[in-house]
C-alpha positions as CSV (number, residue, x, y, z in Angstrom):
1,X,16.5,-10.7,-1.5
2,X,13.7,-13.5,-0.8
3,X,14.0,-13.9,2.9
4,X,14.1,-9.4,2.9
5,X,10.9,-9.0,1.0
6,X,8.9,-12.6,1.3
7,X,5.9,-11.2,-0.9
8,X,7.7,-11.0,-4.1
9,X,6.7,-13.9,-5.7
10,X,3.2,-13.3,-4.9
11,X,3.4,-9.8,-7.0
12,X,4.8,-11.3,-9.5
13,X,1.3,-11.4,-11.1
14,X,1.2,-7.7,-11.4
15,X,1.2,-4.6,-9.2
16,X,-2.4,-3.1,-10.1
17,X,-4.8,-3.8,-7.2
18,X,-8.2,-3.4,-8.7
19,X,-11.5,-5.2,-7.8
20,X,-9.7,-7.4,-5.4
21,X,-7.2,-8.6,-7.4
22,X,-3.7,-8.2,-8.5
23,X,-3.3,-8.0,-12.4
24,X,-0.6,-6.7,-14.4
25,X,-0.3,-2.8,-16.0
26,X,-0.9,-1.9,-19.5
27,X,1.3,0.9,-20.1
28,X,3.6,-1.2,-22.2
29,X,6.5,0.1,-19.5
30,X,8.3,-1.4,-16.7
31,X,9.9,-0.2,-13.9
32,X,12.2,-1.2,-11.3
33,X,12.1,-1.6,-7.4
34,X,15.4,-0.6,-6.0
35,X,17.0,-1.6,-2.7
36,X,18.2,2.5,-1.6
37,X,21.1,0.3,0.5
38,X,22.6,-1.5,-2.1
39,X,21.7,-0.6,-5.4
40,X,20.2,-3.8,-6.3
41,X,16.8,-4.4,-7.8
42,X,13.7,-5.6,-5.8
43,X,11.3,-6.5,-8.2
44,X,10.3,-4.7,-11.6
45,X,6.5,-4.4,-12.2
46,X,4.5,-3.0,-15.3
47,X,3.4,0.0,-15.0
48,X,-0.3,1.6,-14.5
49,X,-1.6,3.0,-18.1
50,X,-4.9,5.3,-18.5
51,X,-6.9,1.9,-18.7
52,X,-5.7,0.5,-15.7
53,X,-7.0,3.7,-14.1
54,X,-10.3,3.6,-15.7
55,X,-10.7,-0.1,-14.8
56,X,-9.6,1.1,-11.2
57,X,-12.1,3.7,-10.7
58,X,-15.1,1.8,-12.4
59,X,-14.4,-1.2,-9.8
60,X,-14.3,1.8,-6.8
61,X,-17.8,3.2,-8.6
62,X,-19.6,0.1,-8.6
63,X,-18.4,-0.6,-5.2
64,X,-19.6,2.5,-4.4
65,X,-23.5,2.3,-3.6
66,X,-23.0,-1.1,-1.3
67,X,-20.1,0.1,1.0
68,X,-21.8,3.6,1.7
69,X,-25.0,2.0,2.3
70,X,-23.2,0.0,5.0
71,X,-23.9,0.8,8.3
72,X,-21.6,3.0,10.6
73,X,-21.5,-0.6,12.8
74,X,-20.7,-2.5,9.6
75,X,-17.5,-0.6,8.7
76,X,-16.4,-0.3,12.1
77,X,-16.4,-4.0,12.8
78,X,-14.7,-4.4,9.2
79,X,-11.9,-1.7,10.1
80,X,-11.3,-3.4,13.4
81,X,-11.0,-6.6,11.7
82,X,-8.4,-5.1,9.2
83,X,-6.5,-3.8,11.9
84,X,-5.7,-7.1,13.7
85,X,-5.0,-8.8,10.1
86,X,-2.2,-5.6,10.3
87,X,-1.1,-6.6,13.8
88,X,-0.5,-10.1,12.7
89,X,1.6,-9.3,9.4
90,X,3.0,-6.5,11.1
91,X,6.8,-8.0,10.6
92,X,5.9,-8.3,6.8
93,X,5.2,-4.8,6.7
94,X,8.1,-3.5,8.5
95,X,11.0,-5.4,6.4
96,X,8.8,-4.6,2.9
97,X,8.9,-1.1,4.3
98,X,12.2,-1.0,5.1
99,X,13.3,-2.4,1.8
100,X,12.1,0.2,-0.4
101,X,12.5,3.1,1.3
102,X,15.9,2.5,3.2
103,X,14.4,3.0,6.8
104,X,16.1,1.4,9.6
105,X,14.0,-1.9,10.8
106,X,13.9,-0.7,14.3
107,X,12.0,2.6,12.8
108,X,9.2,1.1,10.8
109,X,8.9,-2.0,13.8
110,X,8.5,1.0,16.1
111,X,7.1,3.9,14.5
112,X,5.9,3.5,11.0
113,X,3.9,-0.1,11.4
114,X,2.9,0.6,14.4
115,X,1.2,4.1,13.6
116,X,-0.6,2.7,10.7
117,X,-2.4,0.0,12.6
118,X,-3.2,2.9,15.6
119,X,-4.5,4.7,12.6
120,X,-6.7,2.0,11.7
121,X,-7.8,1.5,15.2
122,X,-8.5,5.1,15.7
123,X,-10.6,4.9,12.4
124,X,-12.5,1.8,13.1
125,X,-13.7,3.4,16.6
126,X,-14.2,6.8,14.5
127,X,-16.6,5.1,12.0
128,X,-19.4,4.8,14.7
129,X,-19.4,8.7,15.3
130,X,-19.6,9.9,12.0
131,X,-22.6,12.8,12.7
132,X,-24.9,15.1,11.4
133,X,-26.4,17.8,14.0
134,X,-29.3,17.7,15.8
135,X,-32.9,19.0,14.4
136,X,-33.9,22.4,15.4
137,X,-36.9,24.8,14.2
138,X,-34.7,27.0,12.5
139,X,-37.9,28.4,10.3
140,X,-41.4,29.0,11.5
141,X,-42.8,25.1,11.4
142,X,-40.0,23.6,9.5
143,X,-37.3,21.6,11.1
144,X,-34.1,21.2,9.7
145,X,-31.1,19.4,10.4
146,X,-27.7,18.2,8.3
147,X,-26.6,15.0,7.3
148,X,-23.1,14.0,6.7
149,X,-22.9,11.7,3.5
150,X,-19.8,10.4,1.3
151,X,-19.0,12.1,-1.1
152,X,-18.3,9.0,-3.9
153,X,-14.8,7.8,-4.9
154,X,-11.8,8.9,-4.2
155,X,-8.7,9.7,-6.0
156,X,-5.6,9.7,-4.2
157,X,-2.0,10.2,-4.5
158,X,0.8,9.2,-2.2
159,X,4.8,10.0,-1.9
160,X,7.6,7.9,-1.2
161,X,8.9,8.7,2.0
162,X,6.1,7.1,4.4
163,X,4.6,5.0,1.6
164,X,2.6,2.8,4.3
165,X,1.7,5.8,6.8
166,X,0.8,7.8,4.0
167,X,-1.6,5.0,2.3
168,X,-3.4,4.5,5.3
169,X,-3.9,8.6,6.4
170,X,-5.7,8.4,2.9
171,X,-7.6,5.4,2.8
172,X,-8.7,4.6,6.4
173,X,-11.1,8.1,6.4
174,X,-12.1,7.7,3.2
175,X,-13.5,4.5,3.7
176,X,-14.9,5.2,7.0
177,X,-17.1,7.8,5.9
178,X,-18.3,5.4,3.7
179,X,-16.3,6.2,0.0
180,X,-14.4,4.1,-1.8
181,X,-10.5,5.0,-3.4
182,X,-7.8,4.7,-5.7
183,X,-4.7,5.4,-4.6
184,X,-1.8,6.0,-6.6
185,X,1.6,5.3,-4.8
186,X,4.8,6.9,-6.0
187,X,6.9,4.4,-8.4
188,X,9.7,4.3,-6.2
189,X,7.6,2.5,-3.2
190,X,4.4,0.5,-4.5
191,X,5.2,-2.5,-2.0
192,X,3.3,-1.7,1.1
193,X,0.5,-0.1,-0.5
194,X,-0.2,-3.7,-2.1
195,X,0.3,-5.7,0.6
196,X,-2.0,-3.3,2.7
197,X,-5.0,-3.4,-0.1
198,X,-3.9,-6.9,-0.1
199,X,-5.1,-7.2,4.1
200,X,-7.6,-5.5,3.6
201,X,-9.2,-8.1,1.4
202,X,-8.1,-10.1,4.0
203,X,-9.7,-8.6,6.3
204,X,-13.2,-8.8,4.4
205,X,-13.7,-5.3,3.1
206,X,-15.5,-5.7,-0.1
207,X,-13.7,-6.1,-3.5
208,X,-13.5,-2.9,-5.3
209,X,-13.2,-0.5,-2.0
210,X,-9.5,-0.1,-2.1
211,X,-7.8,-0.1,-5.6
212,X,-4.1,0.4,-6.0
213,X,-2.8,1.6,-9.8
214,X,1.2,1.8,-9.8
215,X,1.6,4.6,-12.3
216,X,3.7,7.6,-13.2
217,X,2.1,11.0,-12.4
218,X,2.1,11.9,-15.7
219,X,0.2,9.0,-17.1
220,X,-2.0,7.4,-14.2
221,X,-1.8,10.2,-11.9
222,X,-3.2,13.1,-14.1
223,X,-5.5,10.2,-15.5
224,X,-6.5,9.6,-12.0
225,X,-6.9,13.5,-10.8
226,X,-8.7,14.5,-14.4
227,X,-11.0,11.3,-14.0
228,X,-15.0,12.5,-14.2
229,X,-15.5,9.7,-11.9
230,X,-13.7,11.1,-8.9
231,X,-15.5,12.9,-6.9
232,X,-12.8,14.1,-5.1
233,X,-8.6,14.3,-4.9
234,X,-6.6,13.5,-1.6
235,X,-2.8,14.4,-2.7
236,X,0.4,14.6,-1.1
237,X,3.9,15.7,-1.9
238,X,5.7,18.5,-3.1
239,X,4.0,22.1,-3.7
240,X,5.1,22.4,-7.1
241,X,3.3,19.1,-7.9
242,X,0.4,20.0,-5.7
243,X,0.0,23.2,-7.8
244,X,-0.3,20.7,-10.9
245,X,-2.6,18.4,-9.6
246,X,-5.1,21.3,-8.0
247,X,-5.1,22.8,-12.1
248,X,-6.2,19.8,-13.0
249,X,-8.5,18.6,-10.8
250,X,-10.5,22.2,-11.2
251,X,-11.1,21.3,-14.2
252,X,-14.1,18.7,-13.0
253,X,-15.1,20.9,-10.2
254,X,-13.4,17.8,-8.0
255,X,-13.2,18.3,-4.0
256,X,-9.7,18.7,-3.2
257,X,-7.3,18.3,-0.3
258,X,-3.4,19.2,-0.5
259,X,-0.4,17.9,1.9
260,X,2.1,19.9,0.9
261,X,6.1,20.5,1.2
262,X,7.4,21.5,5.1
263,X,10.4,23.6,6.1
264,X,10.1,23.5,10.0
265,X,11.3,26.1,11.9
266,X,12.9,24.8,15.4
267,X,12.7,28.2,17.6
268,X,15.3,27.7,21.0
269,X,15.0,30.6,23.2
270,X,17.7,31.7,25.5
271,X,16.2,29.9,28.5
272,X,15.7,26.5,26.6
273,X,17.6,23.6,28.2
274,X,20.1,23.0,25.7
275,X,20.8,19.2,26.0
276,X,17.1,18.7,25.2
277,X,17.1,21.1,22.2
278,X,20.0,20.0,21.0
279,X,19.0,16.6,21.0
280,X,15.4,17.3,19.9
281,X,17.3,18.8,16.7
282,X,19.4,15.9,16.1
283,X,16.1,13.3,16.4
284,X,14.1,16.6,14.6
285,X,16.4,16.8,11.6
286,X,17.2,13.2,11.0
287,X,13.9,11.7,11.4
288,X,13.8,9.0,8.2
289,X,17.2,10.8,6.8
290,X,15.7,13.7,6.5
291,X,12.8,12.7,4.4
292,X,9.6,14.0,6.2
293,X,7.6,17.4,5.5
294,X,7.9,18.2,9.3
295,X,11.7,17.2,9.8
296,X,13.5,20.2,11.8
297,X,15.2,21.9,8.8
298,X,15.9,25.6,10.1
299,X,16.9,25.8,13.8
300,X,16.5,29.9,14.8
301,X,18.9,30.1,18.4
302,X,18.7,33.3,20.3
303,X,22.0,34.3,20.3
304,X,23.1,33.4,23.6
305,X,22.8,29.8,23.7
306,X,24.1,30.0,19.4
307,X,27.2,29.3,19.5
308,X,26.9,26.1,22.0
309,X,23.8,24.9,20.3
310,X,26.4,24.4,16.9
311,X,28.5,22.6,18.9
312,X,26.1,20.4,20.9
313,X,24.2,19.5,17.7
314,X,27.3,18.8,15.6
315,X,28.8,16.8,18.2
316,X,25.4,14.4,18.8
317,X,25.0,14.3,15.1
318,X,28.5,12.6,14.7
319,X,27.7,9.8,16.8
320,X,24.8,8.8,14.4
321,X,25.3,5.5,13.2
322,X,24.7,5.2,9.3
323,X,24.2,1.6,8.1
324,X,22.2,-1.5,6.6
325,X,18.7,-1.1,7.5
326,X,18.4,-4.5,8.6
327,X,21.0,-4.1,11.0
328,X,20.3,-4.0,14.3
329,X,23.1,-0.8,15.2
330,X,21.6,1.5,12.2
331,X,20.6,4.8,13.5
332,X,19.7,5.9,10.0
333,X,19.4,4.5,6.2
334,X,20.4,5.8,2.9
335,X,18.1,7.9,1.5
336,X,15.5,6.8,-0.8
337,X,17.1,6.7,-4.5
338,X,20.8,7.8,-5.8
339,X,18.5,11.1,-7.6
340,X,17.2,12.3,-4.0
341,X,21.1,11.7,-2.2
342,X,22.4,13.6,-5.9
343,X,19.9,16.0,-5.1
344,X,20.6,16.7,-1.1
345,X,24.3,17.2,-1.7
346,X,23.6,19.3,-4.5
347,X,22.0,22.1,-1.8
348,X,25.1,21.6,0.2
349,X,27.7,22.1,-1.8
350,X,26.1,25.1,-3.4
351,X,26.1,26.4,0.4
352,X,29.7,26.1,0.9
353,X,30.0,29.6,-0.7
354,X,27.7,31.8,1.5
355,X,27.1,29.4,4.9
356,X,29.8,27.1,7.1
357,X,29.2,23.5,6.6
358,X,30.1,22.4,10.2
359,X,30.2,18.9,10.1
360,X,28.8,16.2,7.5
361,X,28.5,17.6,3.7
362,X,29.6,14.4,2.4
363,X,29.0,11.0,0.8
364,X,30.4,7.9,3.2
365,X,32.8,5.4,1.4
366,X,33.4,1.6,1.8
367,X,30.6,-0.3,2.4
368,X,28.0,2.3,2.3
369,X,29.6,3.7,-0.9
370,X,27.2,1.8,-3.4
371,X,24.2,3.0,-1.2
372,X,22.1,6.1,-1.4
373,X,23.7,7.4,2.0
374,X,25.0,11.1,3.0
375,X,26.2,12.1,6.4
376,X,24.3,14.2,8.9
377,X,24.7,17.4,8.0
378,X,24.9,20.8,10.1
379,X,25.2,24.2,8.2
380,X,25.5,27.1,10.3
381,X,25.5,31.3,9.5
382,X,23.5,31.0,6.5
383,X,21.5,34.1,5.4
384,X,17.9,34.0,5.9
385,X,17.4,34.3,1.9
386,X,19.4,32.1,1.1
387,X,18.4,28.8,-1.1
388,X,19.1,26.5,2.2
389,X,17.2,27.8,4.4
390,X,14.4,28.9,1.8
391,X,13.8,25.6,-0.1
392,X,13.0,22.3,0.9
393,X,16.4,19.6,0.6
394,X,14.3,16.5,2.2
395,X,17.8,15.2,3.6
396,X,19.3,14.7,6.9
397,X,20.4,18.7,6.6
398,X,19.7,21.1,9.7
399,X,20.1,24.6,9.1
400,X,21.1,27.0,12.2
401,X,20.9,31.1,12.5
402,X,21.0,33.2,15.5
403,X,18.6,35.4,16.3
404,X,18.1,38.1,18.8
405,X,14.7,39.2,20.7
406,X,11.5,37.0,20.5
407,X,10.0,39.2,18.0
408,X,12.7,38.7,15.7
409,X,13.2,34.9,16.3
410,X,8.7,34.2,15.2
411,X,9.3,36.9,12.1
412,X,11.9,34.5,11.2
413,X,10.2,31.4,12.0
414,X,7.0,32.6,9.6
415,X,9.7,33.7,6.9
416,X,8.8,31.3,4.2
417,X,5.9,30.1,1.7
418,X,5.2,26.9,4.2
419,X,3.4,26.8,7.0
420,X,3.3,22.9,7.5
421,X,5.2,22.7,11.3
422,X,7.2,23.9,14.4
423,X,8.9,23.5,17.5
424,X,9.3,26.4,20.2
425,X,12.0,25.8,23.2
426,X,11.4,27.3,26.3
427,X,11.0,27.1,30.0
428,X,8.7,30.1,30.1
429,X,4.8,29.3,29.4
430,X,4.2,32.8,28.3
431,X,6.8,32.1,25.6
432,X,5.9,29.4,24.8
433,X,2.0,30.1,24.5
434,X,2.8,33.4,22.5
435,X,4.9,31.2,19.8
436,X,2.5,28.4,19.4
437,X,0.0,31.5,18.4
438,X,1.9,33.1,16.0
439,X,4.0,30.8,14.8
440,X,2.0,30.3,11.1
441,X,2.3,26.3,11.3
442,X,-0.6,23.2,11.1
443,X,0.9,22.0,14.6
444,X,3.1,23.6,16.8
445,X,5.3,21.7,19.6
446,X,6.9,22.4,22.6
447,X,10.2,21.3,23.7
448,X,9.5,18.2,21.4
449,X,9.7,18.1,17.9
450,X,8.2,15.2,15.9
451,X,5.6,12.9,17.0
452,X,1.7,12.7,15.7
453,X,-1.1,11.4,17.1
454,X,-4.1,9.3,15.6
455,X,-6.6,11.6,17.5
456,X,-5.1,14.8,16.6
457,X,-5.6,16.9,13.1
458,X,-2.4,17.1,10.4
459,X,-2.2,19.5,7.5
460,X,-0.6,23.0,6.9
461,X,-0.9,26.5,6.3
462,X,0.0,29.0,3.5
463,X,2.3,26.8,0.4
464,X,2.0,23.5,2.4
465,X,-1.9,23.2,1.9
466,X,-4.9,22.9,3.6
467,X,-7.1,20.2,4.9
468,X,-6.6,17.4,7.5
469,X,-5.1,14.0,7.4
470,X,-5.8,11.6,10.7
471,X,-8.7,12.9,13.9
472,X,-12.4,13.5,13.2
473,X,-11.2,16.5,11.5
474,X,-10.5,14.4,7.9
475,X,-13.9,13.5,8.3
476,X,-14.4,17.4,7.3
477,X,-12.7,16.0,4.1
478,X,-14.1,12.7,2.9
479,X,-18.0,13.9,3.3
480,X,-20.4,16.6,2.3
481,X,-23.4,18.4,4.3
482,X,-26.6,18.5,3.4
483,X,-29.6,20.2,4.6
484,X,-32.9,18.6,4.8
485,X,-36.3,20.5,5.7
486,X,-39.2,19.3,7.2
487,X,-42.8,21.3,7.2
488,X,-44.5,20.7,10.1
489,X,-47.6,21.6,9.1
490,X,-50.3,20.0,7.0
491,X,-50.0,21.0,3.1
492,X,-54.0,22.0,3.2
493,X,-53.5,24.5,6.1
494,X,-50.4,26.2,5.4
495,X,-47.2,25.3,2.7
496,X,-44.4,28.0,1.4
497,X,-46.0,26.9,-2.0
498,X,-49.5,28.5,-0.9
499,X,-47.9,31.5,0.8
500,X,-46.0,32.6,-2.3
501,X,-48.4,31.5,-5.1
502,X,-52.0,31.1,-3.4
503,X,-54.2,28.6,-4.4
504,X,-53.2,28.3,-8.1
């Protein structure tokens, strides 16, 4: 296990980053790392109690009034610095990743580690245009105009299946802007979210700006959300938990921001090149087994092209390779705990009565047996009510119906609570401009289905939340306007004191 995850021994001192330093939990509890390949244990760590939490967020308080009062220069430089420290500990990152969440190496070397040190980038050239807007006589002599402050510390949660990606969409605005965090990781995956607190430190960004608690939600995370101290909540994961964590944070009037659960429609129209679709499903679908909020999960197929789109897809999805991570072949990993593969084949075998389970719907044996895997699965002729195409499995499961005329295939497409993303298929522009309007979705792609950008906005509509991970747009979410107003004139001559009360 050593030469898999080299940073073991070093977090063997406890996984609570506070203040700069790693010290041990006080919940009394422990719980255990798991390798989702194999079954065996990682590390076991003690978990974050409410005092960890408090001693968390009074290190991000008094760090507070020195790293806002930084200048815009001062935490670019410092952001840039922390990026390169990422670039040179980039293979640490990727095997730790890999580790805990069963990824395949060759996706967080190519995707996940590579993102978060773009994000960082992105963030440490973002820094230095963090505006206001420009003065203007707005009222008789008075000019006014807005500054953009932070808006104090954070509180943020993260889930398990992009633990690094998701760290860093939180904490690289937040800090920008000038506010400090605590982040709460999911218990499953606290590895990279130490060892990137742990480069940031590194990297010279002050003790106390980035604080990691490793904590159940129902102990440090509602201790986190309910804190009086946090000025704000950044959360991310399922809707029903999101629901939870916006009833408590109302309780303190906090700021809040919700990344909620996905079910992606993938919309091919009849004149869609079907080798691309089909393979944009497969990639769509099976993106980290499954596990992503924007994974293709209900493929709509005019009716013409239906029949050969089942086929296609099936077909690709049987040459996927399923394996050790760390192996070089692996196409995809188990997913990330025994519960969540339990869970997955639960949904599917529940649709063998009202849907046809084309190919997959199964555990693999021999040497994958004591893993978290399942096969890629394709279920086809499901009802649109039904519980697979309604409900969020977080597996590698793809969902196909038919549809008929456009209308019909966007009324589907918008048929759910979530509104997180979407792909359209075509070859016709006017298509494919009417569906990326009414398609109900945070981002809309065509003829591709998957990839982000650091400069472009995340987040969803309807059930899967609002507000903006990544761009200038989460800037919208880690500050707060305020207006200041100038008289002009001298107090003696003329004052909106004087004109409403005389000379009294």
């Amino acid at each position: 296990m050593q030469d898999r995850f080299p940073a073991q021994e070093r977090f063997a001192g406890g996984a609570q980053y506070i203040g700069g330093r790693l010290r041990p939990g006080t919940s009394g509890r422990t719980h255990a790392v798991i390798d989702p390949a194999t079954g065996e244990e990682v590390f076991t760590y003690e978990l974050a109690g409410a005092d960890d939490v408090d001693a968390a967020v009074a290190a991000a308080l008094a760090a507070f009034p020195g790293w806002a009062g930084t200048t815009p220069g001062e935490r670019s430089d410092a952001l840039h610095r922390f990026a390169a420290v990422l670039a040179d500990r980039a293979e640490e990152f990727a095997r730790a990743e890999s580790l805990q969440c069963g990824k395949p190496l060759k996706l967080t070397r190519e995707f996940d580690v590579p993102g978060t040190i773009d994000n960082t980038a992105f963030f440490a050239g973002a820094a230095r245009h963090l505006a206001g807007q420009s003065a203007g006589e707005y009222s008789g002599d008075h000019t006014s105009y807005v500054r953009r402050e932070p808006i104090g510390v954070v509180g943020s949660i993260a889930p398990w299946n992009y633990p690094l990606q998701m760290a860093a969409w939180k904490i690289l605005p937040a800090i920008a802007a000038g506010n400090t965090i605590v982040l709460k990781p999911a218990e499953l995956t606290p590895l990279t979210s130490l060892l990137f607190a742990e480069a940031a430190t590194e990297a010279g960004i002050p003790d106390g700006v980035i604080n990691i608690v490793n904590g159940t939600g129902q102990e440090a995370g509602e201790r986190l959300v309910g804190h009086p101290d946090v000025a704000m909540t950044s959360f991310t994961g399922s809707t029903a938990v999101g629901k939870r964590v916006a009833e408590v944070a109302t309780a303190t009037v906090k700021r809040l921001h919700l990344e909620l659960g996905g079910k992606a429609p993938f919309v091919v129209f009849d004149d869609a090149d079907l080798e691309a679709a089909a393979n944009g499903a497969v990639a769509g679908a099976l993106i980290n087994t499954g596990q992503d909020c924007t994974a293709a999960t209900r493929a709509y197929v005019q009716r013409p092209l239906y029949e050969a789109f089942v086929e296609r897809t099936a077909a690709l999805m049987e040459t996927v390779r399923l394996g050790d991570p760390f192996a070089p072949g692996t196409d995809l990993g188990p997913l990330v705990s025994h519960v969540q593969r339990d869970r997955v084949a639960a949904f599917v075998d529940r649709a063998r009565d009202y849907a046809r389970v084309v190919t997959g719907g199964e555990v693999p044996q021999g040497d994958l047996k004591s893993g978290a895997y399942y096969r890629p699965t394709l279920i086809a002729d499901a009802a649109q009510d039904s519980e697979v195409v309604q409900s969020e499995i977080f597996g590698p499961v793809l969902v196909v119906l038919p549809f008929d005329g456009d209308d019909e295939g966007i009324a589907l497409a918008n048929d759910t609570p979530y509104g997180l993303a979407a792909s359209a298929w075509t070859r016709d522009v006017f298509r494919a401009n009417r569906a990326t309007r009414e398609i109900k979705a945070g981002c809309v792609w065509v003829n591709d289905h998957i990839p982000i950008i650091s400069e472009m906005p995340h987040g969803g509509y309807k059930s899967s939340g609002f507000g903006k991970d990544m761009s200038v747009y989460s800037f919208e979410e880690y500050t707060q306007v305020k207006h200041v107003m100038f008289d002009n004139t001298a107090v003696a001559r003329k004052s909106w004191h004087r004109t409403i009360f005389g000379d009294c």
